[in-house]
GUTI-547796 format. One record per residue (C-alpha): residue in three letters; x negated, y, z. Coordinates in steps of 0.5 Angstrom, whole numbers. Example, Ala and Ser with C-alpha at 12.3 -4.5 7.8 and 13.67 -1.06 7.14 Angstrom:
+-----+-------+-------+-------+
: res :     x :     y :     z :
+-----+-------+-------+-------+
: ala :   -25 :    -9 :    16 :
: ser :   -27 :    -2 :    14 :
+-----+-------+-------+-------+
END
This chain:
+-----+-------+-------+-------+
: res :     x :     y :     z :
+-----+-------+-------+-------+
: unk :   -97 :   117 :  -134 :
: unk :   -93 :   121 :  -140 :
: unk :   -88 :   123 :  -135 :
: unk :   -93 :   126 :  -131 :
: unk :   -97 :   130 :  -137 :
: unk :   -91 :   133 :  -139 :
: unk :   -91 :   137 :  -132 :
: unk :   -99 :   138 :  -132 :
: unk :   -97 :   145 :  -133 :
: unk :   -93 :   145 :  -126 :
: unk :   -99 :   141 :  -123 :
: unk :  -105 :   146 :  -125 :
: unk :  -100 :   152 :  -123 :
: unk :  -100 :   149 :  -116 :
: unk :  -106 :   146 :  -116 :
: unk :  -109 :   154 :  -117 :
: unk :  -103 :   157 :  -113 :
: unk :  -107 :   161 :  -105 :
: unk :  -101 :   157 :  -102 :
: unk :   -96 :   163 :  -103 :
: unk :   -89 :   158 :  -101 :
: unk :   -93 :   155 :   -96 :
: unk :   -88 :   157 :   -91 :
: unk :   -82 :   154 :   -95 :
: unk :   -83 :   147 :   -95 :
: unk :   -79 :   143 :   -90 :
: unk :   -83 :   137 :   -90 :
: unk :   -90 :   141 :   -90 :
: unk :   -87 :   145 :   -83 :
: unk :   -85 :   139 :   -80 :
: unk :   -92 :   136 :   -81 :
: unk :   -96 :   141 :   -80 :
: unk :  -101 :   138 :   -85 :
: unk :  -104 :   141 :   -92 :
: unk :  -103 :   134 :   -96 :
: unk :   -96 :   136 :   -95 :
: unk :   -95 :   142 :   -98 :
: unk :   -93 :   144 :  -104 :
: unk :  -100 :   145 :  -106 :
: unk :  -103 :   139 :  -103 :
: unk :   -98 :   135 :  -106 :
: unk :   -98 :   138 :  -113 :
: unk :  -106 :   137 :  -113 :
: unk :  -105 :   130 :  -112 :
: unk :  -102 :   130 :  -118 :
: unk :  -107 :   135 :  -122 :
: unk :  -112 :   131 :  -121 :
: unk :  -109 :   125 :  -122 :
: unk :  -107 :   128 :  -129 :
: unk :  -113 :   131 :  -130 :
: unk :  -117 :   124 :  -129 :
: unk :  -121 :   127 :  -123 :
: unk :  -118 :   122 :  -118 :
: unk :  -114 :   116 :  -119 :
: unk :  -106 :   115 :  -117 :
: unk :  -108 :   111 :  -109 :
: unk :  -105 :   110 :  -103 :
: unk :  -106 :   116 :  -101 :
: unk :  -104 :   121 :  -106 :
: unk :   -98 :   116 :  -107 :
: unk :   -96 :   118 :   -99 :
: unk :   -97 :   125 :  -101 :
: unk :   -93 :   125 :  -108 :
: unk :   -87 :   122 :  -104 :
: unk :   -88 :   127 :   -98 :
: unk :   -82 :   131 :  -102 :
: unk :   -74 :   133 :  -102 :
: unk :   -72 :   135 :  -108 :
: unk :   -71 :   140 :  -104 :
: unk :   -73 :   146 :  -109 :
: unk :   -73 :   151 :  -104 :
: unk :   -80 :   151 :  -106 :
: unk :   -79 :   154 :  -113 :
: unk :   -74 :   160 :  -111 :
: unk :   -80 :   163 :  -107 :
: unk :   -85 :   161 :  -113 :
: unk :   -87 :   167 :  -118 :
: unk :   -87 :   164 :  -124 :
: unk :   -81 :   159 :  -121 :
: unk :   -85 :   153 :  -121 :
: unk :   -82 :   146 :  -120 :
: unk :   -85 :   141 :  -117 :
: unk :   -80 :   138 :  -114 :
: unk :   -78 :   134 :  -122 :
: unk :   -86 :   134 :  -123 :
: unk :   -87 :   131 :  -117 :
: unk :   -81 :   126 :  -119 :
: unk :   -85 :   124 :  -125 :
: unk :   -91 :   123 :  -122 :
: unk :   -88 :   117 :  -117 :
: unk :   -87 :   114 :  -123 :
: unk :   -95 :   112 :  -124 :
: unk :   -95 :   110 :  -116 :
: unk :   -90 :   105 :  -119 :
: unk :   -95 :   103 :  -125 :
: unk :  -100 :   103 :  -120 :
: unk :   -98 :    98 :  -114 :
: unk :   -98 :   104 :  -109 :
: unk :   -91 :   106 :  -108 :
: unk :   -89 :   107 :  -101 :
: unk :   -85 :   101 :   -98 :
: unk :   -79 :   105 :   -97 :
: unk :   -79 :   107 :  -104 :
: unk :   -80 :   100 :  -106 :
: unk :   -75 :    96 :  -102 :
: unk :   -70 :   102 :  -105 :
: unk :   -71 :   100 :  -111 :
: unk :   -71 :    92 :  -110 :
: unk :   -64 :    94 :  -107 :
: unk :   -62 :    97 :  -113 :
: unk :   -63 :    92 :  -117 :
: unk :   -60 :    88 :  -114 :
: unk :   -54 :    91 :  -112 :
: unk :   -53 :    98 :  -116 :
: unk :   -53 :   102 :  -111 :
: unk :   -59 :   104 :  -105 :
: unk :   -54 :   100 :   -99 :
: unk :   -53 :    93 :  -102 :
: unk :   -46 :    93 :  -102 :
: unk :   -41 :    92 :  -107 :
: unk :   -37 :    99 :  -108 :
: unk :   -31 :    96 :  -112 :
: unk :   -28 :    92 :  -106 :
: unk :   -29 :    99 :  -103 :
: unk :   -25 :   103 :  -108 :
: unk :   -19 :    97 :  -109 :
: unk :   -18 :   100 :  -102 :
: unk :   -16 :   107 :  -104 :
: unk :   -10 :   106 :  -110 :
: unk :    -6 :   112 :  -111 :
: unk :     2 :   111 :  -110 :
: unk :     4 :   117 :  -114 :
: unk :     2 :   121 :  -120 :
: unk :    -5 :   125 :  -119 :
: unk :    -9 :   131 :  -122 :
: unk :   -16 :   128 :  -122 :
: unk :   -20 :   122 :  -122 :
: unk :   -24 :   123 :  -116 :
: unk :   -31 :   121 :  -115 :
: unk :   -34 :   120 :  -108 :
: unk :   -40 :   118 :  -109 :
: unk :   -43 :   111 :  -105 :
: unk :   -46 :   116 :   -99 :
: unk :   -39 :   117 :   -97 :
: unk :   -36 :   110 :   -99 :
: unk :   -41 :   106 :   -94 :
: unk :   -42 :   112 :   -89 :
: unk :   -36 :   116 :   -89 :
: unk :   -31 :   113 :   -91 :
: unk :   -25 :   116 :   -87 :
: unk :   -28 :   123 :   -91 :
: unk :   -24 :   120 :   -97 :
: unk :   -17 :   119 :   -93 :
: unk :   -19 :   126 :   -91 :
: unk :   -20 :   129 :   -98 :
: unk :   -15 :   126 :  -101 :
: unk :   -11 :   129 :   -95 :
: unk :   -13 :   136 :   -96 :
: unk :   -13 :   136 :  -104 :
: unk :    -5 :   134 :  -104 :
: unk :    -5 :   140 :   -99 :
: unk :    -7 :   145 :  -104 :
: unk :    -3 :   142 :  -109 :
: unk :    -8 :   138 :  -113 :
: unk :    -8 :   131 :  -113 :
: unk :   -14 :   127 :  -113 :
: unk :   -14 :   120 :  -113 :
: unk :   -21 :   115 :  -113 :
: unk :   -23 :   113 :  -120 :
: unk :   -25 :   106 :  -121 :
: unk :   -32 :   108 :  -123 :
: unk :   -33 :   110 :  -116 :
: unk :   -34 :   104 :  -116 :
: unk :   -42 :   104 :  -120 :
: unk :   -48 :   109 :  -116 :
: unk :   -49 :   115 :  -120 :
: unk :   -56 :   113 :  -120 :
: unk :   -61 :   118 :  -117 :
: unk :   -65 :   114 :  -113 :
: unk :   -68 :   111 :  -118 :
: unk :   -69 :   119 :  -121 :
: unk :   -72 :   120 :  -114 :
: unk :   -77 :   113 :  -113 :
: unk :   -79 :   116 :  -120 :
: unk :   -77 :   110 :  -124 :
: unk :   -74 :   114 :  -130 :
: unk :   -74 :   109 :  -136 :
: unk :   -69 :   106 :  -131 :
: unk :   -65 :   112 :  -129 :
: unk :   -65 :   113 :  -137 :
: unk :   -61 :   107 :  -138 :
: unk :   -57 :   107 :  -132 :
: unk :   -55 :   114 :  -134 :
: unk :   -52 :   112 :  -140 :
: unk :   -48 :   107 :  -138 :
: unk :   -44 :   110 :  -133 :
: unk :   -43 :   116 :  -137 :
: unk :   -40 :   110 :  -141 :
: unk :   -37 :   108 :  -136 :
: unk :   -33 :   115 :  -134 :
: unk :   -32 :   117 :  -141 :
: unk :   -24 :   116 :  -142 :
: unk :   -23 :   122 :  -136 :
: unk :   -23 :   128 :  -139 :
: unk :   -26 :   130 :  -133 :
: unk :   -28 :   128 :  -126 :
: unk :   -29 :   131 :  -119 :
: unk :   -34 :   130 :  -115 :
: unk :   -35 :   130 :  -107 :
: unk :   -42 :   129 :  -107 :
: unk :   -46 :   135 :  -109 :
: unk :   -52 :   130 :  -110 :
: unk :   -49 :   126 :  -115 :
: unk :   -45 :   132 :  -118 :
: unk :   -52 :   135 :  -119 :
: unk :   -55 :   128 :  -123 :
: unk :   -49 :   128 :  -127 :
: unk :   -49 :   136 :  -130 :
: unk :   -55 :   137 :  -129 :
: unk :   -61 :   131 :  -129 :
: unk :   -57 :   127 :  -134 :
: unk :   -57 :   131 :  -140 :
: unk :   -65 :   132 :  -139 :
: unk :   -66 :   125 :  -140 :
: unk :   -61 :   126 :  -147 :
: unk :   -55 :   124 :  -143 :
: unk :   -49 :   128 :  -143 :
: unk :   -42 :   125 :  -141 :
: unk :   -36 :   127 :  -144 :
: unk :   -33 :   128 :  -138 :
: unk :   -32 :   135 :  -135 :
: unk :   -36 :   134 :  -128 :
: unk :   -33 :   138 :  -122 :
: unk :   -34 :   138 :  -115 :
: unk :   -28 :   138 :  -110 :
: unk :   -30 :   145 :  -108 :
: unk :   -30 :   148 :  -114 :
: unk :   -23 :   144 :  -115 :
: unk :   -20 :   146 :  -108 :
: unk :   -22 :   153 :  -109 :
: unk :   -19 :   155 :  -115 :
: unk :   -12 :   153 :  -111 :
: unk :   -14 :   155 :  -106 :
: unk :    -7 :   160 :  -108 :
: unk :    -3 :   155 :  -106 :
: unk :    -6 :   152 :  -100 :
: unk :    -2 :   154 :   -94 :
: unk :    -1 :   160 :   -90 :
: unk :    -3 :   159 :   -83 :
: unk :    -8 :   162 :   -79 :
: unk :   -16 :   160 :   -78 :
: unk :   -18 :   156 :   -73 :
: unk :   -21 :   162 :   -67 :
: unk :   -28 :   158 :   -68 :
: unk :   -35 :   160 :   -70 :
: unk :   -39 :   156 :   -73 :
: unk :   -45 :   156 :   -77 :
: unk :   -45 :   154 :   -85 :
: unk :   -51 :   149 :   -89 :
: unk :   -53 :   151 :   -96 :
: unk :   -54 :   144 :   -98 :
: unk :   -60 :   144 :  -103 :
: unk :   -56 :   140 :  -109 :
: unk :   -49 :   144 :  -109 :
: unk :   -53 :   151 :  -108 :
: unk :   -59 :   151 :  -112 :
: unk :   -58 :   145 :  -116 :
: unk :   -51 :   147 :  -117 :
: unk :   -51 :   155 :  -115 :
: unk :   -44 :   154 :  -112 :
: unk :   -45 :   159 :  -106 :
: unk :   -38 :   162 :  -106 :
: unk :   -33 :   156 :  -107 :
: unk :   -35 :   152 :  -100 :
: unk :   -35 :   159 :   -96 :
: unk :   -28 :   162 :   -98 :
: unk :   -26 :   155 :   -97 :
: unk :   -29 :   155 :   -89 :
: unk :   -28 :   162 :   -88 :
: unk :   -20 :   160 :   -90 :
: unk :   -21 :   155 :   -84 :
: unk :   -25 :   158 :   -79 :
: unk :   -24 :   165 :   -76 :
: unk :   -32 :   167 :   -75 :
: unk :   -37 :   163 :   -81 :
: unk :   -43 :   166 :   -78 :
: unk :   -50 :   165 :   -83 :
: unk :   -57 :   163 :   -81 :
: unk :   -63 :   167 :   -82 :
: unk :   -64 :   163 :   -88 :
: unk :   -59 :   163 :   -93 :
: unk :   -56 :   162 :  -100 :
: unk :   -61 :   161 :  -104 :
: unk :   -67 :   161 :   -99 :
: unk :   -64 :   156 :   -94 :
: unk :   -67 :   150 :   -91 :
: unk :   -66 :   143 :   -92 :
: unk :   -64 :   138 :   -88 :
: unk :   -68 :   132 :   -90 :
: unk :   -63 :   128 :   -94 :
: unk :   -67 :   128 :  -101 :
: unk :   -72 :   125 :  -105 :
: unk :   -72 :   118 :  -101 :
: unk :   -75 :   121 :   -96 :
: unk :   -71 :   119 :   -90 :
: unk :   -74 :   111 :   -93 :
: unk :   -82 :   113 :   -94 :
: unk :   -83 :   118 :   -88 :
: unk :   -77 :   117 :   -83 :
: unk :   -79 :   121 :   -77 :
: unk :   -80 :   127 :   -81 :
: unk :   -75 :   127 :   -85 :
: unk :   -70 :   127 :   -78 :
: unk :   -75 :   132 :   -75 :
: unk :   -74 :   136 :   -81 :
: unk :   -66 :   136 :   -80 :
: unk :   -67 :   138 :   -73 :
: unk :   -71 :   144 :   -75 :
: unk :   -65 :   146 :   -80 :
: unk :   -60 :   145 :   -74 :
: unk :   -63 :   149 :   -69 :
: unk :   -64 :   155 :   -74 :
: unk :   -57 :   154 :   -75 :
: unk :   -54 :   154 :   -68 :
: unk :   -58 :   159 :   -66 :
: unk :   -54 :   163 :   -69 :
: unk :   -47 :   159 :   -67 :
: unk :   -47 :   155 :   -61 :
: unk :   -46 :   148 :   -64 :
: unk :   -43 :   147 :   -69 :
: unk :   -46 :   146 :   -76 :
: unk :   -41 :   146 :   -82 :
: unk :   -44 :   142 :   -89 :
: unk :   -41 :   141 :   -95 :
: unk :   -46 :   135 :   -96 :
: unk :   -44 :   128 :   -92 :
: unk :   -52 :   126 :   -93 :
: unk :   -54 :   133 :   -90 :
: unk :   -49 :   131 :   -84 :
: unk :   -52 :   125 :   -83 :
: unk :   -58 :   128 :   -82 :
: unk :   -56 :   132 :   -78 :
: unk :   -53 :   127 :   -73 :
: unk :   -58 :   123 :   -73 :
: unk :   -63 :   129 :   -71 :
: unk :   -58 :   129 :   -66 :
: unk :   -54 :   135 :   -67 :
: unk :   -46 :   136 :   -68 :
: unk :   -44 :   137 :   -74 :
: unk :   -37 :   136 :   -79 :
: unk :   -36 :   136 :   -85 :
: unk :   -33 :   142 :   -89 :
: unk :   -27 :   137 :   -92 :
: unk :   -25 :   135 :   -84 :
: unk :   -26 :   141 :   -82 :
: unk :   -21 :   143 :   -88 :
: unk :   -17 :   137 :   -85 :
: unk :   -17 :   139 :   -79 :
: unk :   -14 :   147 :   -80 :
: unk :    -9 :   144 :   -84 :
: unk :    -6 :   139 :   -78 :
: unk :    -7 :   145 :   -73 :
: unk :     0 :   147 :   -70 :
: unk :    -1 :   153 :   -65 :
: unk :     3 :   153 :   -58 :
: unk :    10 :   156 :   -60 :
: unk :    10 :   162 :   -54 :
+-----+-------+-------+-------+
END
């Protein structure tokens, strides 16, 4: 319950709230329910923090009925979190034997294998040993590993291209831990986060492709006293500051839609690097409705495609339709988890390194 008191101030303020962000919430839209609101999932909270209703079943599925998507808190008056207060409080539904079945077995898998997939990622990093010196140790991130493997090949192509050379480091081989930081278990989040920041401590620096993990690393280790020595970049920032020496060629004659993905944008506030990047490739970047700061979630965050699968694709369906609305089929991400949401929402999309690919290989018809 500690964990929980130290947002009692986030809980109340929702609790009391006339339901202003009602709008903004992915998961509440896709519901259509009050229990999963901002307000009825923050109100679970207050009022198990305040002892007027124990942490059961029910408040559990609520509480766990959240991205971490922060759409939540851009709209919010006094910038409110409740995505890290209702993260605090899974940890009570673990306490209490209520946590959702998904959440659980993740974290049984977890503990058993160190990672949410079950797999061993070592093997996987083995695969990819780099054959001539490289600038920067790269962390894919065990998303990418065990579901987009080819996404490796792809950025360590497009990388070599803008003459910055990345090569797989072997503390990819070890889950940067947030979905333990998601379930609520943060003790173990705590501990883990120390020992991969051990782990990574002889790079000077380490470049990310997985916004979420980049996210944990910069920024949810250091609140629990965890700072890694290592300077923690995303490869869109790398690819970006040499984007000077990419190669000239003429952008692909294709429209296509951007994703703010929630962790690189609000968790990261990189907004411009991925665009410069896609507008280098693509002759028309067309930007939904809702954008920047302000856009939409794909569904990929906070465990929810484990406790509450069918709304977790649906909420990715809606942003994909608000995305092609605006350019045709295509929706570019700079997340892989995102695009695995939108792909198993049934939608095409591509991710924003295999577009990069892609342009770099294209040959125009000579005349």
């Amino acid at each position: 319950m500690k964990a929980m008191k130290d947002h009692a101030r986030e809980y109340s303020f929702c609790a009391y709230c006339p339901k202003v962000c009602r709008f903004s919430c992915p998961v509440s839209e896709s519901t259509k329910t009050e229990t999963t609101s901002t307000w009825g999932k923050m109100t679970a909270a207050h009022l198990a923090v305040t002892g007027q209703r124990p942490v059961d079943e029910q408040a559990s599925k609520a509480i766990h009925a959240c991205t971490g998507c922060m759409r939540c808190t851009e709209f919010c008056k006094h910038h409110n979190q409740p995505a890290d207060a209702l993260f605090a409080a899974r940890g009570e539904t673990i306490a209490k034997g209520v946590q959702p079945a998904g959440a659980a077995s993740t974290l049984a898998t977890f503990a058993q294998s160190g990672n949410p997939f079950g797999r061993q990622l070592a093997p996987l990093v083995a695969a990819w040993k780099a054959d001539s010196p490289v600038r920067y140790p790269f962390f894919p991130g065990c998303t990418v590993l065990v579901k987009r493997s080819e996404l490796v090949d792809e950025t360590l192509n497009v990388a070599n291209r803008f003459g910055a050379p990345l090569g797989v480091s072997r503390a990819a081989g070890r889950c940067c831990g947030y979905p333990l930081y998601a379930a609520g278990a943060f003790e173990l989040f705590q501990a883990h986060a120390r020992s991969f920041a051990e782990s990574i401590g002889p790079y000077p620096e380490l470049v990310v492709q997985d916004p979420g993990c980049a996210f944990t690393m910069k920024v949810l280790y250091p609140r629990f006293d965890v700072h890694p020595s290592a300077r923690i970049r995303t490869v869109y920032e790398v690819l970006d500051e040499n984007l000077p020496h990419a190669p000239l060629k003429p952008a692909l004659e294709e429209a296509v839609a951007y994703h703010d993905a929630c962790h690189l944008g609000r968790g990261l506030g990189q907004y411009d690097e991925p665009r410069r990047l896609l507008h280098r490739a693509m002759a028309s970047v067309r930007e939904a409705p809702s954008s920047g700061n302000e856009a939409g979630c794909a569904g990929g965050g906070g465990l929810l495609p484990r406790t509450m699968q069918e709304t977790a694709v649906d909420v990715a369906r809606r942003q994909a339709a608000e995305l092609q609305s605006v350019a045709g089929e295509t929706v570019v991400t700079a997340c892989p988890t995102s695009r695995r949401m939108f792909e198993r929402a049934g939608r095409r999309s591509e991710d924003l390194l295999s577009v990069l690919k892609r342009w770099l290989d294209f040959e125009p018809p000579t005349s």
